[in-house]
N, C-alpha and C positions, 0 to 999 in steps of 0.2 A: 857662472851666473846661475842662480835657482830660478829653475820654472815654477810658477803658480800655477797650479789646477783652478780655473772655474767652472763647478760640476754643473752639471744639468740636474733639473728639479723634474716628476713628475708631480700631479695632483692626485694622488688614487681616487680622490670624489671630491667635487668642490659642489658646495650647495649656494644656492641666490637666497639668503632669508630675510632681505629687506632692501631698501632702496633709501640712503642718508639726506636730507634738503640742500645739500650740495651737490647732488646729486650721485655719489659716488657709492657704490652698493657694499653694502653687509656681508661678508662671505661664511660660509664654516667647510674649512678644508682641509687635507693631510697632504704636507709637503712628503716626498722620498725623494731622497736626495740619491745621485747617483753615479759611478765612479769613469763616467764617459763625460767629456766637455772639452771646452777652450780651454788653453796654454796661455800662459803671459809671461812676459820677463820683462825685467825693468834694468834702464842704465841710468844712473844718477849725474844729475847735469847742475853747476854749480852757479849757471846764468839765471834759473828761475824760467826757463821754457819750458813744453810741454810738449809732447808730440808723440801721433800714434803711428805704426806702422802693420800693416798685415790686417788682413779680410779686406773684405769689400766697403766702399764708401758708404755705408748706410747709417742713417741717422740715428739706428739703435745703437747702434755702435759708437756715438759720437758720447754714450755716458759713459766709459773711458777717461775722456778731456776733460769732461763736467766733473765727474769724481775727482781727478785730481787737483783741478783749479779747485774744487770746494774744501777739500783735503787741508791743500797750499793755505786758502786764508783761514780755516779754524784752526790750523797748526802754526798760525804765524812763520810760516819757513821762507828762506827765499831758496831754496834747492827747487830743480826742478827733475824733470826725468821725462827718457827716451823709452816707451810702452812698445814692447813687438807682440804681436795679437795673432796665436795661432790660432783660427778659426776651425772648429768639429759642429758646434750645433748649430743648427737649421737657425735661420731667421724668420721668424711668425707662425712658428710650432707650437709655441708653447709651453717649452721648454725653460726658460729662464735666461735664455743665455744673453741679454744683454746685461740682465740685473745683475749675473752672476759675474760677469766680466767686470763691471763698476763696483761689485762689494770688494773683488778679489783686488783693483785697484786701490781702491780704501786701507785695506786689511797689511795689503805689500806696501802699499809707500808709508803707512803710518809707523810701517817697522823699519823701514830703509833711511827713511828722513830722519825718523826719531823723534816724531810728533809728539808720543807719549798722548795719546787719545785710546780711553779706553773705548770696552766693547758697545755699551751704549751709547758714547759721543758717537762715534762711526754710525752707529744704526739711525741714528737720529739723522746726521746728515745722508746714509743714505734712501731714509724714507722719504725725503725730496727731490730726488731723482729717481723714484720709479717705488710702490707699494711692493715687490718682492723684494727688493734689495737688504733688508734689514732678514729677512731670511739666509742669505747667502753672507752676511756679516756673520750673525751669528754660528751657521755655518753646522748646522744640526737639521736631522731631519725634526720634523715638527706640527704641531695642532696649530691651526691657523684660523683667527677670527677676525671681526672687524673691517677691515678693507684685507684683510692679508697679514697687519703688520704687527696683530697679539697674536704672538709666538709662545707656546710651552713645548720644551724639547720631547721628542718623543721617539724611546728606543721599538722599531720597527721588525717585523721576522726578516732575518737577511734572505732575497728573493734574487731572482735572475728576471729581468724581463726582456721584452724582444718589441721595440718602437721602430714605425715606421711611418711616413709622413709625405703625402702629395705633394707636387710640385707647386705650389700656392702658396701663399704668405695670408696669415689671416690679421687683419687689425682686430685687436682687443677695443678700442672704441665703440668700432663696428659691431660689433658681438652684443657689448654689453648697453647699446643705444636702438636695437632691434624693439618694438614694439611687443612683440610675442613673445619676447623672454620670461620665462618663469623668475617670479622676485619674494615669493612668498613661500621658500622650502620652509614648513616646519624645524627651530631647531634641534638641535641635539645635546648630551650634556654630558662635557667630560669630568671625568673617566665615564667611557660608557663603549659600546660595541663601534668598530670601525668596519665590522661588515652587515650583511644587511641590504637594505633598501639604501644601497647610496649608487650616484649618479654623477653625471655630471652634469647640469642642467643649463650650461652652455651649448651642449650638442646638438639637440634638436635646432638651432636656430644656423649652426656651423651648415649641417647636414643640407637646410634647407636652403640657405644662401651659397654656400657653396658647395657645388655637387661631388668634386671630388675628393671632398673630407667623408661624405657618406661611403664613393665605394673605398676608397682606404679603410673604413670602419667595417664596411660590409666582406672586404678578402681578410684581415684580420682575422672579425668574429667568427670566420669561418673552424678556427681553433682553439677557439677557447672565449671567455667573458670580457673581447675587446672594451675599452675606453677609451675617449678623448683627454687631453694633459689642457689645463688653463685654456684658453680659450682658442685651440686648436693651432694650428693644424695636425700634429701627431694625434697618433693612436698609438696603445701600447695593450702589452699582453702580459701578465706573469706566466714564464714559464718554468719546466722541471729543470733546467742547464742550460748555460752559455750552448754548449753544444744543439741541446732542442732549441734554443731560439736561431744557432746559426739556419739548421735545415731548413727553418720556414724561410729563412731571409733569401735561399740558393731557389724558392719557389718566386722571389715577388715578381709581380708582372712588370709590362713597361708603365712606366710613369711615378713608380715609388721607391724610393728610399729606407734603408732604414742601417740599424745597429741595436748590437745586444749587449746590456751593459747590469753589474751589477748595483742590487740598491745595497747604500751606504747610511751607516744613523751619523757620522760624522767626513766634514772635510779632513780627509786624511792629511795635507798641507799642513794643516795649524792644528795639531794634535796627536801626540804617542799614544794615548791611550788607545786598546785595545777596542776592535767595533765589535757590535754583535750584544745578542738579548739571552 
């Protein structure tokens, strides 16, 4: 049976530069994708059921089910399938990993069923379950605008970094319905410099509502230009090697979490080609 990788995304900088009359905000950000995440495998069921096995009951989790009920009626199939969900990343990190669990469902059933739905049929159904998901379809690291969901692929230096992430779960609602949030970053314009003056400007609001995304960010930055990932709760660090992000990780104190993981410009899963710039 082939296991699916669902990788985990960082944001190296996500900017607020606008606020849409649906209320849903304008973003300009750079996905790195990266070769730590959830496990999936699928059994093919001939009744047209559905059903998840593995992680905990959480409702992010539950786009999985939705993915594939969404899957089942744009593919006219009546197959169904038995999902086992080996859970790695954090839930309300900000890491990706429910979006990336539901694209990676997308991506595997539309090849096991035999859907025959290419890569924008997917992305479209999965930008209705969640604004990352069409990232983790397409399955490239990437410049990201608009809510998240204008995507150009974008080959990244291959880096090492070392994330680590308090015992808290942040809602993204919560974050981005904060009165004090910054909504007004000046754009940016690609091609153009990805370092610089970038931010995350979700974090002041993280830091402030919840105190222990600050000192995660504050033992962190203690080694280098910590950042917060989407709307927290990790922090993350580039570091020189797997090995230098293990040693900080044998330092962390009680209460944090973490793993060192390669960034990736492609889902290694759905792709031979060769990574790397």
């Amino acid at each position: 049976m082939k296991t699916w990788l669902a990788p985990a995304k960082l944001n190296l900088f996500l900017h607020v530069v606008g606020q849409r009359t649906d209320g849903l905000h304008e973003l300009q950000t750079l996905f790195q994708l990266l070769d730590f995440g959830d496990l999936l495998s699928f059994e093919i069921t001939e009744n047209g059921s559905i059903s998840r096995d593995g992680g905990s009951a959480l409702p992010a989790e539950d786009l999985c089910i939705r993915a594939a009920h969404a899957l089942q009626q744009a593919g006219n199939t009546g197959l169904g399938a038995r999902i086992q969900l080996t859970k790695h990343i954090p839930v309300g990190a900000g890491l990706g990993g429910g979006s990336s669990d539901a694209a990676t469902v997308l991506l595997a059933l539309n090849q096991l069923w035999g859907t025959g739905l290419n890569e924008d049929d997917l992305a479209d159904i999965g930008q209705a379950l969640g604004a990352d998901v069409p990232l983790f379809v397409r399955g490239c690291s990437a410049w990201g605008e608009g809510i998240g969901e204008q995507l150009t692929s974008t080959k990244l230096p291959l880096r090492q970094f070392c994330v680590v992430w308090p015992n808290v779960q942040l809602s993204t609602k919560t974050i981005f319905s904060d009165p004090e949030l910054t909504r007004n970053t000046p754009r940016i314009r690609i091609p153009g410099p990805f370092e610089g003056d970038r931010r995350n400007d979700l974090e002041p609001v993280a830091r402030r509502r919840f105190p222990e995304v600050g000192r995660c960010l504050d033992w962190l930055g203690q080694f280098g230009a910590a950042r917060m990932t989407g709307s927290g709760s990790a922090a993350f660090l580039a570091v020189a090697s797997i090995r230098a992000g293990e040693e900080l990780l044998e330092q962390l104190p009680s209460g944090l979490r973490g793993f060192v993981a390669n960034g990736i410009n492609r889902n290694p899963v759905f792709v031979d080609e060769p990574d790397g710039v």
